[in-house]
C-alpha positions as CSV (number, residue, x, y, z in Angstrom):
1,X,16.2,27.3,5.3
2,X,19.0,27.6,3.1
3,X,19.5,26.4,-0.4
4,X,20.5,23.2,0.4
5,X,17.5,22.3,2.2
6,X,15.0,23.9,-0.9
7,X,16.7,22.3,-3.9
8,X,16.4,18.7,-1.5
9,X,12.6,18.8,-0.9
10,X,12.1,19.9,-4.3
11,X,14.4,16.9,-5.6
12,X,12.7,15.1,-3.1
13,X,9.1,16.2,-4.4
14,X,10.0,15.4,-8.1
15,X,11.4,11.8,-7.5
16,X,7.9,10.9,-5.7
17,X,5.7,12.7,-8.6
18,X,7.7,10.9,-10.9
19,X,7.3,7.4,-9.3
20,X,3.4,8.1,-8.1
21,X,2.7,9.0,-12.7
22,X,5.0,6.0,-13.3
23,X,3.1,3.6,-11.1
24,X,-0.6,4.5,-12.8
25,X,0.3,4.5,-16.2
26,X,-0.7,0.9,-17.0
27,X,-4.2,1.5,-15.1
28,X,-5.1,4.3,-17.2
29,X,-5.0,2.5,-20.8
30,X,-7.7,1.0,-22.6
31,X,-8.1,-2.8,-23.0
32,X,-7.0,-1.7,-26.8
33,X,-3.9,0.2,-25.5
34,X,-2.7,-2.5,-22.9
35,X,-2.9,-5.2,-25.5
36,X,-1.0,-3.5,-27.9
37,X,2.0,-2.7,-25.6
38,X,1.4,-6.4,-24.4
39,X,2.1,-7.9,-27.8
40,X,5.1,-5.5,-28.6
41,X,6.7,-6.6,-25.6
42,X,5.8,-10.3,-26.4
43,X,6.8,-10.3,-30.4
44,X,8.9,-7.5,-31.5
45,X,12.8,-7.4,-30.9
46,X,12.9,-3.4,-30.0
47,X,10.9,-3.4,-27.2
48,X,12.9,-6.4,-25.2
49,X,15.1,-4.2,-23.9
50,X,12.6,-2.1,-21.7
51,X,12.0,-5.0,-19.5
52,X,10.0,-2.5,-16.3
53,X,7.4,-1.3,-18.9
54,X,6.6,-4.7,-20.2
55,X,6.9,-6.2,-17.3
56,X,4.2,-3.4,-15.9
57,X,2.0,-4.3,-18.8
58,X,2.3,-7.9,-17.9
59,X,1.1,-7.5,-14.3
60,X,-1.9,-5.1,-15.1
61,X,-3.1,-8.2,-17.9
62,X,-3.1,-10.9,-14.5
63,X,-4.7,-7.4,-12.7
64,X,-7.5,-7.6,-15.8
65,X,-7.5,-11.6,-16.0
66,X,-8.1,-11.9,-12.3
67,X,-11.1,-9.7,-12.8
68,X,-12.3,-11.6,-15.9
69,X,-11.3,-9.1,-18.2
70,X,-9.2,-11.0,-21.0
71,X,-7.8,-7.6,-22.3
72,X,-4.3,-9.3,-23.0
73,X,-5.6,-13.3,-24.6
């Protein structure tokens, strides 16, 4: 295997670490935590430009609604 081939699976290998951490992140807060980022993204101007996070912390709230966890009301 040449170069070529290493530095691709170990690109390859980063991106899908990278998304797998990225995808969990809003599971692993506290009801505390996610309501917090929740209400920065809802109220404050600075945080309106990262749309994916808050739009993360918005779908694990309806994941903790649906299971009659109000974490984010």
């Amino acid at each position: 295997m040449g170069y070529k081939h290493i530095f691709a699976v170990f690109t390859l290998v980063m991106l899908l670490s990278a998304c797998e951490k990225k995808a969990s992140i809003t599971t692993d807060l506290s009801n505390l935590e996610l309501r917090t980022q929740w209400r920065q993204c809802l109220y404050d101007s600075a945080t309106k430009g990262d749309t994916k996070a808050c739009q993360q912390y918005q779908e694990e709230c309806k994941k903790r609604q649906d299971t009659d966890n109000f974490a984010c009301y």
